[in-house]
C-alpha positions in Angstrom: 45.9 44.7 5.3 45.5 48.3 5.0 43.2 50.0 6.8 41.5 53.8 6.7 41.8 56.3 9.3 38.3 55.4 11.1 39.2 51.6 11.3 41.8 52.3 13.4 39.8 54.1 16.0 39.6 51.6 19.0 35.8 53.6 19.3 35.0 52.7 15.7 35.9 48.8 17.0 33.9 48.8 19.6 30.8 50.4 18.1 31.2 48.0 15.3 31.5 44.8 18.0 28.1 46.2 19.5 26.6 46.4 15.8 27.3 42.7 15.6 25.8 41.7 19.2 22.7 44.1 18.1 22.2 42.0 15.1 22.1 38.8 17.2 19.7 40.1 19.3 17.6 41.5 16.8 17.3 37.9 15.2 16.4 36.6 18.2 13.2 39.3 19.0 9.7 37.9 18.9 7.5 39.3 16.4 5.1 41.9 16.6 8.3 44.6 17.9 8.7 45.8 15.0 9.4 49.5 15.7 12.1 48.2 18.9 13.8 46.5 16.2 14.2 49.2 13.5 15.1 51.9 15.9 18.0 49.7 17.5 18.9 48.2 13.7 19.3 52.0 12.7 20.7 53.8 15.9 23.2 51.2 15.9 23.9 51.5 12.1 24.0 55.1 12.8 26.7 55.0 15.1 29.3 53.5 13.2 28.8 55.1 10.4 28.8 58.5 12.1 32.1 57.4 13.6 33.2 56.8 10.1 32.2 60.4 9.0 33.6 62.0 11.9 37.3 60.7 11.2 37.3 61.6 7.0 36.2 64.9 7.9 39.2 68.0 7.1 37.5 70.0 9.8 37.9 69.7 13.7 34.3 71.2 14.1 32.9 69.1 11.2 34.4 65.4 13.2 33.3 66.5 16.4 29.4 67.4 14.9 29.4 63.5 13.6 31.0 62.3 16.9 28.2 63.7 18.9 25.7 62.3 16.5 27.3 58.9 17.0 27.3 59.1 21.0 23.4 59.9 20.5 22.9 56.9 18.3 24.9 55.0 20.9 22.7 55.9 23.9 19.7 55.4 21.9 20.6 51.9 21.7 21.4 51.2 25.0 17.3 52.6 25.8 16.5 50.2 22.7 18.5 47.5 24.9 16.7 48.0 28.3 13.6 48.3 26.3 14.0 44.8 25.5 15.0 43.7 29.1 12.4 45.6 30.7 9.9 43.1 28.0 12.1 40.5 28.7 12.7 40.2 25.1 16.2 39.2 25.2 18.9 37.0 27.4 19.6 39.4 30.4 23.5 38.5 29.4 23.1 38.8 25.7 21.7 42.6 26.9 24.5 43.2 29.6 27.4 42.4 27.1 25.5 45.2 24.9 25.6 47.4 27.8 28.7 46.8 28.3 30.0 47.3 24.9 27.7 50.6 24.5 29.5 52.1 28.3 32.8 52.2 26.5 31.6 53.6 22.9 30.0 56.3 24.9 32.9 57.2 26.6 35.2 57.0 24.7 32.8 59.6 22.0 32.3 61.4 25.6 36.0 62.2 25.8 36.6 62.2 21.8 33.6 66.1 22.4 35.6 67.5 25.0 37.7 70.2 24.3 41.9 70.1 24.4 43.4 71.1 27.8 45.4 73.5 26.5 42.3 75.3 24.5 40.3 75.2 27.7 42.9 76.6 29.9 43.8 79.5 27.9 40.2 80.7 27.5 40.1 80.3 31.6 37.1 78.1 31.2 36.1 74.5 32.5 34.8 71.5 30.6 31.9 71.7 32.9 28.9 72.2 31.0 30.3 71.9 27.4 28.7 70.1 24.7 30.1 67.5 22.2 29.6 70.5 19.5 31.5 73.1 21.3 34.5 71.5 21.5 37.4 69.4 19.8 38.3 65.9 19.9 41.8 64.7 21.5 44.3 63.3 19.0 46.2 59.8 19.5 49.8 59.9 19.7 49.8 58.9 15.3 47.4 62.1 15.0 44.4 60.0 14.6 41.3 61.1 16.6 40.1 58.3 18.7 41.5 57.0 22.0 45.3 55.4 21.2 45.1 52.0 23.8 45.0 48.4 22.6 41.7 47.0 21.0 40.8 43.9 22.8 39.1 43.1 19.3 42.1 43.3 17.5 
């Protein structure tokens, strides 16, 4: 089957494996947390289709804007997620194999806002103290933003 560019982005497989653990714990929360649920339904939503975004846009600036916007989203649900332990709302694994799955989307989108080595040499600076805005994503060896290793979801 064919895919498009942000499918193949092991960071758009992982965010979407999260989304689907998030909706299992989401229909599983007691009533009455309303608001805990909409914010991790949307941060969650948020994140992969930020991802998305990021990877059709033409400009390097543009992608790397929508990248940090998904590692926000991202981090936002892992609070939603120890919001719900912290309640006990949730099975303590059910939240740690969210964890787990939200550790690697953020760094992977952590890496995906740092700027190229070869950019940062030449204007004698450090990555230290950049931001997700200020700097370019690193390409995969087929050109594709995103990090190029094997998806254990694949």
């Amino acid at each position: 089957m064919r895919q498009l560019s942000h499918e193949r982005l092991d960071v758009y497989q992982k965010a979407t494996e999260f989304f689907a653990i998030a909706a299992r714990l989401l229909d599983g929360l007691p009533k009455g947390h309303k608001t805990l649920a909409d914010q991790l339904r949307r941060a969650s939503l948020s994140t992969i289709l930020n991802i998305a975004e990021a990877a059709g846009k033409p400009s390097p600036a543009e992608g790397r804007h929508h990248f940090a916007i998904a590692r926000g989203s991202a981090l936002e649900c892992a609070a939603a997620l120890d919001a719900m332990r912290l309640l006990e709302l949730a099975e303590a694994e059910a939240v740690c194999r969210g964890k787990d799955c939200l550790v690697s989307v953020v760094s992977m989108l952590t890496k995906m806002c740092r700027p190229p080595e070869s950019a940062n040499a030449a204007s004698g600076g450090s990555s230290q103290g950049s931001t997700c805005r200020d700097s370019a994503p690193p390409t995969s060896r087929n050109g594709s933003r995103g990090v190029d290793t094997p998806s254990a979801s694949r």
